[in-house]
C-alpha positions in Angstrom: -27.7 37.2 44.7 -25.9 38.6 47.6 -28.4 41.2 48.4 -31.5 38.6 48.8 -29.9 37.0 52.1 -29.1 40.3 53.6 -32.9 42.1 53.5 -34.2 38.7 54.6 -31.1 38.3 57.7 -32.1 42.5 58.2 -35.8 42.1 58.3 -36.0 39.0 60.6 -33.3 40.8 62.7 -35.9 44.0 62.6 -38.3 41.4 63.8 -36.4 40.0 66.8 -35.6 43.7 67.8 -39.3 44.2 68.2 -40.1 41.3 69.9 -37.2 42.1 72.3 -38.2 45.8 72.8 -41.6 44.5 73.8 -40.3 41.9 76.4 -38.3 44.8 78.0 -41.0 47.4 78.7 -43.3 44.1 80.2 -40.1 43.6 82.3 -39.9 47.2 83.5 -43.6 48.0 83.8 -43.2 45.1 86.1 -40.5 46.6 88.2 -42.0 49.7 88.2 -45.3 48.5 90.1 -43.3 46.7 92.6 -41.2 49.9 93.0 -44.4 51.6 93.6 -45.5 49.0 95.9 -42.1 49.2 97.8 -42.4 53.0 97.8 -46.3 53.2 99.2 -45.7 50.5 102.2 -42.6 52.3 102.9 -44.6 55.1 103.0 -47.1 53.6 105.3 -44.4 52.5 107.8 -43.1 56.5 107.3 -46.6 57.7 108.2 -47.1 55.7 111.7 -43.4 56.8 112.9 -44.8 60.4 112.0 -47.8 60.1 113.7 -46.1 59.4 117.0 -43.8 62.2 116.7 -46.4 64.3 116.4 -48.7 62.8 119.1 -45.4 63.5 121.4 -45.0 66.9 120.6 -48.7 67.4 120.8 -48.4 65.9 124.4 -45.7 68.1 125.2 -47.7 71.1 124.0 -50.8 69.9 126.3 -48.5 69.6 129.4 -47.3 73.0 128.9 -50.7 74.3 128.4 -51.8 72.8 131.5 
């Protein structure tokens, strides 16, 4: 008698887990692309800043040379 209500309380609890664990990796698979995101503009802003150092020291070079 007591056992019925505890495999059906366990397996609908077993059922909610799942549903739960599934919600969470939507969650972070979202947070993960707009991590990504965040990552390749920021990496896009690094690569301009990078490209002027460079042009300056390749200006500095080219005075030199001349």
């Amino acid at each position: 008698m007591m056992i019925m209500p505890a495999l059906i309380f366990g397996n609908s609890m077993k059922e909610l887990g799942g549903k739960m664990k599934d919600a969470f990796g939507v969650a972070g698979s979202i947070a993960e692309q707009a991590i990504s995101s965040v990552r390749t503009v920021y990496s896009y802003v690094g690569e301009k800043q990078t490209l002027k150092r460079f042009s300056s020291a390749l200006e500095t070079c080219m005075q030199l040379g001349i």
